[in-house]
N, C-alpha and C positions, 0 to 999 in steps of 0.2 A: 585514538584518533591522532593524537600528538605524535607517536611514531611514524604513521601514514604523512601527515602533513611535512616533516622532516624528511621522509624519502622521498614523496616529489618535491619538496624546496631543492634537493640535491637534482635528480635528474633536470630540472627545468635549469638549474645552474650550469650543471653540464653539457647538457643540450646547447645552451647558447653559447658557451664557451667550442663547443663544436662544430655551430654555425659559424660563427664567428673567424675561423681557423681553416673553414671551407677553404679557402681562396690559396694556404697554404704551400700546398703542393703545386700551382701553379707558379705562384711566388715565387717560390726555391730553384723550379727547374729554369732559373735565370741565374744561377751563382754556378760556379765552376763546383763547391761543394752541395749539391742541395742538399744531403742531409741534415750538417750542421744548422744550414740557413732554413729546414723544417723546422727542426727542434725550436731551434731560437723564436721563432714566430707562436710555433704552437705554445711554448712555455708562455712567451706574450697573451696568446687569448685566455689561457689559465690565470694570469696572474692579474687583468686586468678587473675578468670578472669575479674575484675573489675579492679585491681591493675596494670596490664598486660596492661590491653588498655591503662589503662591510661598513664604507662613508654611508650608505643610505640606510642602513640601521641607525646606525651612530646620528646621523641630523636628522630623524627621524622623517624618512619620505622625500623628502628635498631634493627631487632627481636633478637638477639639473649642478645643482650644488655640490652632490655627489658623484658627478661628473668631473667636476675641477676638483675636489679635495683628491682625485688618485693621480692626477698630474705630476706633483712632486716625485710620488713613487715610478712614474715612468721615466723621467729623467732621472733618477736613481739607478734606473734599469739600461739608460739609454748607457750612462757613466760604466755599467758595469762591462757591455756590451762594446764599448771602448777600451777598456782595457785588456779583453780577453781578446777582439779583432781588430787591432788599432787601424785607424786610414793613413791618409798623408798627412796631417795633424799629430804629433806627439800628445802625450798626456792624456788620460781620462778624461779629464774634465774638460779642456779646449777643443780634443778629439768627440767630443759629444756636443759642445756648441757648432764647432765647422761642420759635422755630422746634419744636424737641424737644419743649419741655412741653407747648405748645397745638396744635400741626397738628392732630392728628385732631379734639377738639374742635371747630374753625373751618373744618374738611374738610365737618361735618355741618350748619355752620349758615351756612354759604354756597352761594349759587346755583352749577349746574351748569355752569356756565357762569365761572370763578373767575378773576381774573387768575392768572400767574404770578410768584407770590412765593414766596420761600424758606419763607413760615410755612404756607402752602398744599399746599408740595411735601415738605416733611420726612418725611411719613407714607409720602408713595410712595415716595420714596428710601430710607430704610430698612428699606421688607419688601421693595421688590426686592433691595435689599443683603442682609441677611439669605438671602431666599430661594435668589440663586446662592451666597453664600459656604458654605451649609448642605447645596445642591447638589453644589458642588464638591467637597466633604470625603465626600459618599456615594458620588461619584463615582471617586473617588480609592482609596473604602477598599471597589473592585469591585461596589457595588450601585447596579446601572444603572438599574434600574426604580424603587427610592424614590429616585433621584436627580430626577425627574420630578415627583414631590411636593410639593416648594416651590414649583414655578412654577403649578404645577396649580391648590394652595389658597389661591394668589395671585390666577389668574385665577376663583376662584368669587365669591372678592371684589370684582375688580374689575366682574364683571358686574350683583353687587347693591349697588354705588357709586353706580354713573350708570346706572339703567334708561332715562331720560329723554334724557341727551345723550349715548351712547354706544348704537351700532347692534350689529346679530347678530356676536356673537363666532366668526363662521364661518372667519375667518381666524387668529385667533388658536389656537383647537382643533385646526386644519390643521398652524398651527407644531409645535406639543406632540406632534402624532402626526409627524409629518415629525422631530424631533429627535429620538423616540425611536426611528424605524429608525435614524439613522444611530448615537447611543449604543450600543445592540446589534450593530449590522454593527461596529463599530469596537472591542466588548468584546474584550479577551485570547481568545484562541482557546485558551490552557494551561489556564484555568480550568475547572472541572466545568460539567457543558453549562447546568445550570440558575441556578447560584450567581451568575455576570456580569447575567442579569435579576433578580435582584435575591429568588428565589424558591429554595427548601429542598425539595427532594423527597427521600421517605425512600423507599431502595431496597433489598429483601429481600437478602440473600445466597443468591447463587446459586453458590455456591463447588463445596459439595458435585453442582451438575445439570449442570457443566459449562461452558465459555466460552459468552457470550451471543453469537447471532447480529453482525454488526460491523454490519449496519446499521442495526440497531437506534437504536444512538448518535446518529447525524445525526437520525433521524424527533424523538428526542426536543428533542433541541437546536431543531428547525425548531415544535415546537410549542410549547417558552417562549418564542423570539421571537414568534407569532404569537399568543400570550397576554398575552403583555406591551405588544403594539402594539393589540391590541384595549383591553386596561385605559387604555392610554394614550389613546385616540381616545375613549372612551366617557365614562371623569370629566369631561378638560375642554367634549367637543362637548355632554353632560347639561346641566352647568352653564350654557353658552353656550344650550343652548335652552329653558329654563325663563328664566333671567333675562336673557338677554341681550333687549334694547327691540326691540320690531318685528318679533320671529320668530313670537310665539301671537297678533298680532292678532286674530283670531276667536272667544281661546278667551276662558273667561267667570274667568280667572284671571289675573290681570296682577300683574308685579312691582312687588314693595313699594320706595316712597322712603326711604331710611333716612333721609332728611335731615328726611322728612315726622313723625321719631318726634322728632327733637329740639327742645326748645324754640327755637325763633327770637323774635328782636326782634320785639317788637309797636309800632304806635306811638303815639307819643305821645298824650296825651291832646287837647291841643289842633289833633290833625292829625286829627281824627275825620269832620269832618264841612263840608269845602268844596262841601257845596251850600246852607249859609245863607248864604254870602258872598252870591249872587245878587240877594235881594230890596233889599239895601241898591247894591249896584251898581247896578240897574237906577234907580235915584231918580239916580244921579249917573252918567252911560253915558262920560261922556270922559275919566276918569282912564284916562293909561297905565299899563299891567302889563309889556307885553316888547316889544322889538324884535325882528322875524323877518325873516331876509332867506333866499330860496331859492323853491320854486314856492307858489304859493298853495294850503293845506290848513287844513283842521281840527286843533286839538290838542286832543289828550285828555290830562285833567288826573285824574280822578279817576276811581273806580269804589267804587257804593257797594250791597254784598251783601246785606246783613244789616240788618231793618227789626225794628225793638224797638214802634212803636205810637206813639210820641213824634218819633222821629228813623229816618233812614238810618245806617248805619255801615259803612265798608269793611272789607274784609280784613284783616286783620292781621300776614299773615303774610310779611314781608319778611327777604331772603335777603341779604347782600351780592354782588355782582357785579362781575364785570367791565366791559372796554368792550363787549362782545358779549354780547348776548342770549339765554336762551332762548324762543323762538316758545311760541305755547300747544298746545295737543293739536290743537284744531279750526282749523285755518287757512282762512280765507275758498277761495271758488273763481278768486276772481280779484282781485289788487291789484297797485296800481303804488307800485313802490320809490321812496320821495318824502325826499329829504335837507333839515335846515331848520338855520340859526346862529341860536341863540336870546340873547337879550340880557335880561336880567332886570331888571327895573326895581323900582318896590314893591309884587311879588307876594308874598303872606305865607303861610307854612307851610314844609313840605321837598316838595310835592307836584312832581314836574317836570311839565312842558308837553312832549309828544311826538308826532310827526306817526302816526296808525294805532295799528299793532300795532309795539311799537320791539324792535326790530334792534340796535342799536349805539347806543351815548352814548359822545363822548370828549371831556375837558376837565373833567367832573363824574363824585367815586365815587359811584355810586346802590345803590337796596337796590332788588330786583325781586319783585314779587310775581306769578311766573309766569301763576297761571288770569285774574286780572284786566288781565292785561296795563298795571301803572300802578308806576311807579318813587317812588321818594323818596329826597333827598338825603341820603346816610349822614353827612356832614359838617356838620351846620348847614344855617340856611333858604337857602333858594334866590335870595333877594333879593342885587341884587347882583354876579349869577355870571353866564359865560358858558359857553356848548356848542355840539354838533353834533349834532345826531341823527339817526338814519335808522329809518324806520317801512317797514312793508307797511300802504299805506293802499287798503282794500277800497272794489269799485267792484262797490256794488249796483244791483240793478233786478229787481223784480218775477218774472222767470221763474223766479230761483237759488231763491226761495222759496215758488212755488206749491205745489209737491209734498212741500217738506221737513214732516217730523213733528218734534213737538218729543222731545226725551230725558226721560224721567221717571225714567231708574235713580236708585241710591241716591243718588249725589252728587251729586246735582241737586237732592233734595227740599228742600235748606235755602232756592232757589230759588223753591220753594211758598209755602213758610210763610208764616203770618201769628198774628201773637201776639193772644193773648185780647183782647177789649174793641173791635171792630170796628162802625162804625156798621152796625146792622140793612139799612139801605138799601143797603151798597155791595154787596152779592151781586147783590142785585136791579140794582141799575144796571149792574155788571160785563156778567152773563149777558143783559141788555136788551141795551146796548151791542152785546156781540161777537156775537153773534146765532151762524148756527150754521155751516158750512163748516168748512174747515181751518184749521188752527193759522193761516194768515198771513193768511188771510180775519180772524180774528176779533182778532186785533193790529190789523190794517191800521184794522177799522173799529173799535176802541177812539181809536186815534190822530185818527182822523177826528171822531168826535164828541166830544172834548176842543177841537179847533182850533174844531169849527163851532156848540157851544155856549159857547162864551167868550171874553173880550176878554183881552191881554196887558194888562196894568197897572203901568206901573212906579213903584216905589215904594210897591206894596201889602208888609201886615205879612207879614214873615216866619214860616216855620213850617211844615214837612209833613207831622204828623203825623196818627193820627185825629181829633182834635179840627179841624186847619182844613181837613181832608179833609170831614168831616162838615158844616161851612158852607158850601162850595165847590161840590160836587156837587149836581146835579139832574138827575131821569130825564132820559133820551133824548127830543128834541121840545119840551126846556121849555129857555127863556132862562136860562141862568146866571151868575155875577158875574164880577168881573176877578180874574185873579191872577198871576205871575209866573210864570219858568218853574222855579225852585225849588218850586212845587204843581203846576203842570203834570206835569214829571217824576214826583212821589214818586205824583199821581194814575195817572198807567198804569202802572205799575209794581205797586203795589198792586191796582188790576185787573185788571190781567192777572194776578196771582195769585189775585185771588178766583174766574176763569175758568179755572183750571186752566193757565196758563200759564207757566211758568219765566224771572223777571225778573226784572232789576236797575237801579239808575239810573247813567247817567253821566254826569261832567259835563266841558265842556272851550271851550276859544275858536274863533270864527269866525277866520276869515283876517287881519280886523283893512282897513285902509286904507292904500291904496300900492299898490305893483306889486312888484317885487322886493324892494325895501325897507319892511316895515310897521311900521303902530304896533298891535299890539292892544292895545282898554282895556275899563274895567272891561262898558262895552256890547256888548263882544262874546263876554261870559261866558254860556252858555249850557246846560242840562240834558237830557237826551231818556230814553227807555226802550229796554232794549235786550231782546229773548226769544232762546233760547237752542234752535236745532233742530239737530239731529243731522246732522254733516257737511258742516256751516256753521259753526258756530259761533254767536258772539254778531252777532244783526242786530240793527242801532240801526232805532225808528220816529222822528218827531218829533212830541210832542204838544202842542207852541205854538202858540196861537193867529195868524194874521197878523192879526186886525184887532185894532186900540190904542183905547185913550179917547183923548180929545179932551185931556185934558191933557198927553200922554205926550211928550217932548222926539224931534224928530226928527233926530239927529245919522248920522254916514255910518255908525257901528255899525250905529246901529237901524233903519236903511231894509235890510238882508237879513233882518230880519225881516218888516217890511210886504212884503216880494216876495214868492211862492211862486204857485203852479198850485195847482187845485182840487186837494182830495182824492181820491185813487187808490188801486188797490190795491196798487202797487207799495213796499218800503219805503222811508220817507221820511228815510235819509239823506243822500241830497241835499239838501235843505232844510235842512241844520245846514248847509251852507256849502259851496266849492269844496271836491272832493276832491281836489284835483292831478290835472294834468297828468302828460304822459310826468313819467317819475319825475326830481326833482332831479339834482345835481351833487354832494349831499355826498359825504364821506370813506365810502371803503369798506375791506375791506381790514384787514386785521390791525394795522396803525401799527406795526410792533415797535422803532420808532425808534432812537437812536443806540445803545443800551444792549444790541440784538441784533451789533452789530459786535464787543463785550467774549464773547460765546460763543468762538469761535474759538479768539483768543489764551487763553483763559481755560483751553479743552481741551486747548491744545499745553501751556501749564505744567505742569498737571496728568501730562500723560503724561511728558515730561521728567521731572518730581521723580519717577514713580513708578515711570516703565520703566529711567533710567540703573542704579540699584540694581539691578532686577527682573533686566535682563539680565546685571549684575556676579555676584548669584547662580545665573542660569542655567550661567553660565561654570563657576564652584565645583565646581557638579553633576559635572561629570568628572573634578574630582576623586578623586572617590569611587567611583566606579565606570567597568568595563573592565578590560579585558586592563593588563598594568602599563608596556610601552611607550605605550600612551594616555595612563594618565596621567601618563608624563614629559614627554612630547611637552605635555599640555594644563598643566603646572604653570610648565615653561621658558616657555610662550609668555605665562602670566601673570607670570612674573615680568620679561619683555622688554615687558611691557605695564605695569606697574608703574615700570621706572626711565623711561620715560617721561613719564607722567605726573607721578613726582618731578621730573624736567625733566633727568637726570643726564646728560650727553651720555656716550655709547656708539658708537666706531665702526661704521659697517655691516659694516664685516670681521672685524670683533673673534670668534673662537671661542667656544666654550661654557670654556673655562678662562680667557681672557684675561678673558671677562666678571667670571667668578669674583673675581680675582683684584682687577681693576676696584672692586667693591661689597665686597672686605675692607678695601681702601685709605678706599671712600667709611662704611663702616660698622667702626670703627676694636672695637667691640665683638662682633663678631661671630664665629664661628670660619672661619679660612682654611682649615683641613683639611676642612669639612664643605662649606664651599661648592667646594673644587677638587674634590669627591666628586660634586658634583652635576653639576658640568662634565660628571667623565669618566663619568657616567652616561647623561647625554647625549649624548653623541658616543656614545657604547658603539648607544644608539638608533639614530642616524644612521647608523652603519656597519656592522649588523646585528649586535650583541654581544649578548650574553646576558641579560637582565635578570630580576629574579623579584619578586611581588607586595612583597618585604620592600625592594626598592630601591626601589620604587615609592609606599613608605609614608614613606620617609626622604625622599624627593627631593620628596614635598609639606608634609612639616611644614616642612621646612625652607627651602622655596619663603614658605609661611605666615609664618613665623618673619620670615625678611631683608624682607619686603612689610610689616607692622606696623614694623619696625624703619626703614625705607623713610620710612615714611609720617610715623614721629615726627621723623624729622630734620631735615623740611622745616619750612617758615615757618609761619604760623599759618593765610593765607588760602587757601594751597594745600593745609595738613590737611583743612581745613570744607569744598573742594570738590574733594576725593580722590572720593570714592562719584560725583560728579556731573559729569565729565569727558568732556563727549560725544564725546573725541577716542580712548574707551578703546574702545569697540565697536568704531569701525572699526579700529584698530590690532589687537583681536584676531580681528577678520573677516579679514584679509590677513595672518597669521605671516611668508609667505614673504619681506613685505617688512622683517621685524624685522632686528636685528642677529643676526648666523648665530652 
């Protein structure tokens, strides 16, 4: 039976350590690595409920006490977990206090998408810690069903973390019911049938009517586990199907961003509004901006939402991130993976250059603003610096968008808007313009009558608001003036909201000049509009003129402007420039660089410092309990394990008295009568003599006694690595080979 009882102490351990761990994978898939940041957590539920049993052996039952004694070990763990992924905090140890105070904080105002750092990971390390070590103690003190409780209200958590980069917690819910048959099947069978799940049923006395039928008993027994395994399956797969991302697709209730309740970084003032740069660029087209080497694409530089009357203004709402990406909701139907090395020269702002929809940045920290898909340098401007980046750059054409309809729900109508004070004429030109058919009909031909009544003019005055809107514009069929593509852009964008259409501006660089190797300058800075339909996302139109005044500088910029085919119905994102080819050669792939080899050795210390003890007290345990030949047998083979590790040498033939007699010689303070007692208590064992629980009481204190007395005799550096002696387990896994 002691065997049996030993394999379910392990499974019921492991099991909670698995519940516990549930919430993991949801966890993770919020770090730009989630592997590492798995591991890391899962080695957390490992290590708390190890730490856990072992304080509650050791204070005997004292859960709540054995609670706080594995504290120090998690800050031990938090320290280490700083070193290997440091934050913005230097040091281990300061790196793991700033880590405690701020992680959740910085948990909420960071993209879903987060590096792995220590100040990142603290939150999650701790309630998984928490959760098994709180586990364990319910565990321990026979309530099998709220032992299921911490991991549970861990995982409702982690499914309203990350709605957006963590998928249907179907696997996770699966663990939590899976752990909980095996806690149950593995409960004490001595216990009262209900009591081991964790549930109190009050039963009449039926003293006076007689013995109750026997089989009674089992039916009862089989329906608390079958109640407790449904409570089990039901909290966490609820949770996992309300919040977990991508399971209610259809329904008109989507989980809430918590990160969307926090305030986040807005930016700077002066990064407001890079589509005035254009008009003055365009007067001077050959200054370089960046070196780009990789296939020939488009970068997009900005995105600008929110129109006030006067001006364009982006989003505001930037996250910090990782080297990985989050994708936005509506992903194109078709793009090709395009990688570009960006070399910065004097582009001014934090605004990055990215090829498409960006994927991955490595080499620069950026801050992401997921729905616009447009980064900024968390670090200072961008001038200067170099990267890599990889985009999903969208390859449109006309058919993706015949049929599509645009989105009008709620979060879109900011998309509409247009503030007061609107020239009287632009409705009227709008509703001319787009004339009537579908949504991409009446885009397409907005773009077209912008290109076919006006000229490109470089080096006209700057300015998009409704005052140079209101000079610029002229019905449909009438000759109108030159102007850049800084009024170009803010013009269809603005119309196509006075037409009922959902627009934005964006702005970003042509491919620039060269082959592999390019220069883009300030003449390859560029603007267009982009409408927004449903299961597409954002399609870019172009509403740049290709024909120039006669003064306008013809440098290699600005001849892909003078190129283009008649106007079409198709969208005119080809005409901002090459989209790429088969998708580049950048860097893919996680990078976990040198700093992922320090995991490894970093776990084996960790388990050394914490298991050599863990198993030094397992040993103890027999101490204490069994028959009282066990515990002579288990106290002799620690004290043959003990003058070892002293380094004492001790015959292999040497008796249970000769040893004795050995350790009064080597321990001159000790009593000889009590230890030839212990000898012949021993031998008495071995040759089947008598023993009673009271020799068995004697023969370990005073096992105890000569091991402390042992331990102080020696040198200094052999005291400090007494507990840590990885030579002691196996010496007491093989007695047979000790000294007899």
């Amino acid at each position: 039976m002691g065997a049996v009882n030993r394999i379910r102490a392990a499974l019921s351990s492991a099991a909670v350590a698995l519940a516990s761990a549930a919430s993991a994978p949801l966890l993770a898939a919020g770090y730009d690595r989630p592997l590492p940041a798995f591991t890391v957590l899962a080695v957390t539920a490992a290590l708390a409920v190890a730490v856990t049993s072992a304080a509650y052996r050791m204070l005997r039952g004292l859960g709540p006490a054995a609670i706080l004694a594995g504290l120090p070990v998690a800050a031990v763990w938090l320290v280490v977990l700083a070193s290997w992924a440091p934050g913005p905090v230097k040091g281990p140890v300061p790196g793991a206090a700033d880590a405690v105070l701020h992680s959740g904080a910085r948990i909420l105002t960071t993209s879903p998408r987060a590096p792995v750092t220590v100040d990142l990971l603290a939150f999650p390390v701790a309630a998984i810690w928490l959760a098994a070590a709180i586990a364990t103690v319910l565990r321990r003190d026979g309530r099998v069903l709220p032992a299921l409780l911490p991991g549970a209200l861990l995982l409702c958590g982690a499914t309203a973390l990350n709605p957006q980069a963590a998928g249907p917690g179907y696997w996770s819910a699966a663990l939590v019911a899976a752990c909980a048959a095996v806690l149950l099947a593995a409960a004490p069978r001595a216990r009262p049938d209900t009591a081991s799940a964790g549930f109190t049923v009050r039963v009449p006395d039926l003293a006076d009517a007689g013995p109750a039928p026997a089989r009674r008993r089992p039916r009862a027994r089989v329906g608390a586990m079958v109640a407790a395994v449904a409570c089990a399956v039901a909290l966490p797969g609820a949770v996992a199907a309300v919040g977990g991302s991508g399971m209610l697709d259809d329904w008109p209730v989507k989980a809430a961003d918590p990160r969307r309740a926090a305030e986040a970084p807005e930016a700077p003032a002066e990064e407001r509004n890079p589509l005035a740069y254009l008009s003055a660029w365009s007067a001077e087209p050959d200054a370089p901006l960046l070196n780009v080497s990789g296939p020939k694409t488009q970068l997009r530089w900005a995105v600008l939402s929110e129109f006030t009357g006067p001006t364009w203004l982006p989003d505001s709402t930037y996250l910090p991130s990782g080297a990985t990406l989050l994708p936005p909701a509506d992903m194109p139907p078709k793009t090709v993976r395009t990688s570009v090395r960006v070399s910065v020269g004097r582009l001014p702002g934090r605004w990055v250059p990215v090829p498409g929809i960006p994927t991955r940045v490595d080499g620069l920290a950026v801050e992401q603003d997921q729905e616009s898909g447009t980064l900024l340098s968390s670090d200072g401007p961008v001038a200067g610096r170099k990267y890599a980046a990889t985009g999903e750059v969208p390859e449109w054409s006309g058919s993706q968008a015949a049929g599509a309809v645009i989105d009008s729900g709620e979060q879109y109508q900011r998309y509409l808007r247009l503030p007061p004070g609107a020239p009287r004429k632009l409705e009227e030109i709008a509703l001319a313009a787009a004339g009537d058919g579908t949504a991409h009909q009446r885009a397409s031909r907005l773009a077209a009558y912008l290109r076919a009544s006006y000229t490109f003019k470089p080096g006209a005055p700057g300015g998009h608001g409704y005052a140079e809107l209101a000079k610029l514009l002229v019905a449909p069929g009438r000759r109108g003036g030159g102007a850049t593509s800084e009024q170009f852009a803010s013009a269809f964008a603005v119309l196509a909201r006075a037409a009922g259409l959902p627009s934005r501006v964006a702005v970003g660089f042509g491919p620039g000049s060269g082959d592999r190797e390019r220069v883009v300058r300030t003449g390859d800075a560029v603007a267009w509009g982009e409408i927004y339909f449903r299961g597409l996302g954002w399609v870019p139109y172009d509403p740049n003129p290709r024909e120039r005044t006669q003064a306008s500088p013809q440098t290699g910029s600005g001849k892909r402007i003078e190129e283009g085919d008649e106007p079409s119905d198709g969208p005119d994102a080809q005409d901002l420039g090459d989209q790429g080819g088969a998708g580049g050669g950048g860097r893919s792939g996680s990078g976990s660089g040198p700093e992922g080899l320090l995991v490894l050795p970093a776990l084996v210390l960790l388990a050394f410092l914490i298991g050599a003890p863990l198993l030094g007290a397992i040993r103890a345990r027999r101490l204490r309990r069994g028959a009282a030949p066990d515990r002579i047998r288990a106290a002799w083979t620690e004290l043959l394990v003990a003058t070892r590790v002293a380094g004492l040498p001790v015959p292999a033939s040497a008796t249970p008295v000769e040893m004795a007699e050995r350790l009064a010689r080597e321990l001159p303070r000790t009593d000889p009568a009590r230890l030839r007692r212990v000898g012949r208590l021993v031998n008495a064992v071995r040759y089947g003599g008598s023993v009673t629980l009271e020799d068995a009481a004697f023969t370990v204190a005073e096992v105890r006694s000569v091991t402390a007395a042992l331990r102080r005799s020696r040198p200094l550096p052999r005291r400090l690595l007494w507990w840590w002696d990885p030579r002691a387990p196996l010496w007491a896994a093989q007695p047979s080979r000790l000294p007899r």
